[in-house]
Structures are given as C-alpha cells and as structure tokens.
C-alpha positions in Angstrom: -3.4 -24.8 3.8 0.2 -24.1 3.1 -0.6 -24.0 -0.7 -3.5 -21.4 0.0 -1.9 -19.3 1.7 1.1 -19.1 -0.6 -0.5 -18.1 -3.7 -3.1 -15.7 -1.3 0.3 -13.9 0.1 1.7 -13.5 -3.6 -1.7 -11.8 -4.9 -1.8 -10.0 -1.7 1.7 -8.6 -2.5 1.1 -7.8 -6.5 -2.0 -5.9 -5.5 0.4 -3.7 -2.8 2.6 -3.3 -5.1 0.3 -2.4 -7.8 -1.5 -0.1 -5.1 1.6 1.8 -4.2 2.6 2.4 -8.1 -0.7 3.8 -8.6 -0.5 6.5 -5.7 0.7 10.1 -6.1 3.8 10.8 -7.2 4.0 13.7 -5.4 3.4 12.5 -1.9 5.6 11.7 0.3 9.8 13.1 0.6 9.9 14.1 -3.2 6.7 16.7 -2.2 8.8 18.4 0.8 11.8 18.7 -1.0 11.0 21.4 -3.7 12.0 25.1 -3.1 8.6 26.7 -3.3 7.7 28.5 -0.7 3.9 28.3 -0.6 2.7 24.9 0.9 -1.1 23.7 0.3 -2.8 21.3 2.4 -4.9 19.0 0.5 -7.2 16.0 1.8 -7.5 13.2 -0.1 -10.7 12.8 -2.4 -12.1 10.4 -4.9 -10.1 7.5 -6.3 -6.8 8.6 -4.7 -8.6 8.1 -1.1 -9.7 4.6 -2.2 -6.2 3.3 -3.8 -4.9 5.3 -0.2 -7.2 3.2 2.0 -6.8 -0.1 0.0 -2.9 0.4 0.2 -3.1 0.0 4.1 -5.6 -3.0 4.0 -3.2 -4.7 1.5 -0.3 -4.0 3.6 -2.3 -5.2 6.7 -3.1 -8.9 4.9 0.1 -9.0 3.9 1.7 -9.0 7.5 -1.2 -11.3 8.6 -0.2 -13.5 5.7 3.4 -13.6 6.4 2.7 -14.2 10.7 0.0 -17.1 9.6 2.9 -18.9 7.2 5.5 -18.9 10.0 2.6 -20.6 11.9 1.7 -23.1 9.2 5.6 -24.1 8.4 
C-alpha cells in the first residue's frame, strides 16, 4: 500500500502541475494589475472550464494522498 500510494501521489502531482501550466495566463494577480480601465467579466467556457475543474479535483487527491500517507507511515 505504501508503494501505491507513492507513485499514485507523484502522478497526482505532475498532472497538478501540468493542470496549472496549462491554465490562463492571464488569470489571477497578473490580470488585476494592468492600467486599463475597462474590466470584462468573462465565465469560463470550453476546455479552459475543464483544465479549471480538473485543477481542483487534482489538488483535492493530492491532499487526500498526502493525509492517507501520514496514515500509512
């Protein structure tokens, strides 16, 4: 079990990595900080909804994997 869940946590964290890389680079402090004054409000749509939604399930194993090792140990 130990084994498992070591190489599950480290393909858990290259896909949240690779999830994060892939997102917008605009989003986020970079996409408040410019001097324009006009400001749209998009929703997400398409692919960068999915990578968006799959980021947070990624993230969510990856705590779960991390809590079950400390259990496992």
């Amino acid at each position: 079990m130990h084994t498992f869940l070591k190489y599950f946590q480290l393909i858990i964290s290259l896909l949240l990595i690779f999830s994060i890389l892939l997102q917008n680079k605009t989003s986020g402090f970079s996409g408040g900080a410019s001097t324009s004054t006009t400001t749209f409000q998009t929703t997400k749509r398409g692919a960068e909804k999915v990578i968006f939604n799959a980021t947070i399930v990624f993230a969510v194993l990856f705590v779960l994997s991390s809590v079950a090792f400390l259990f496992v140990s």
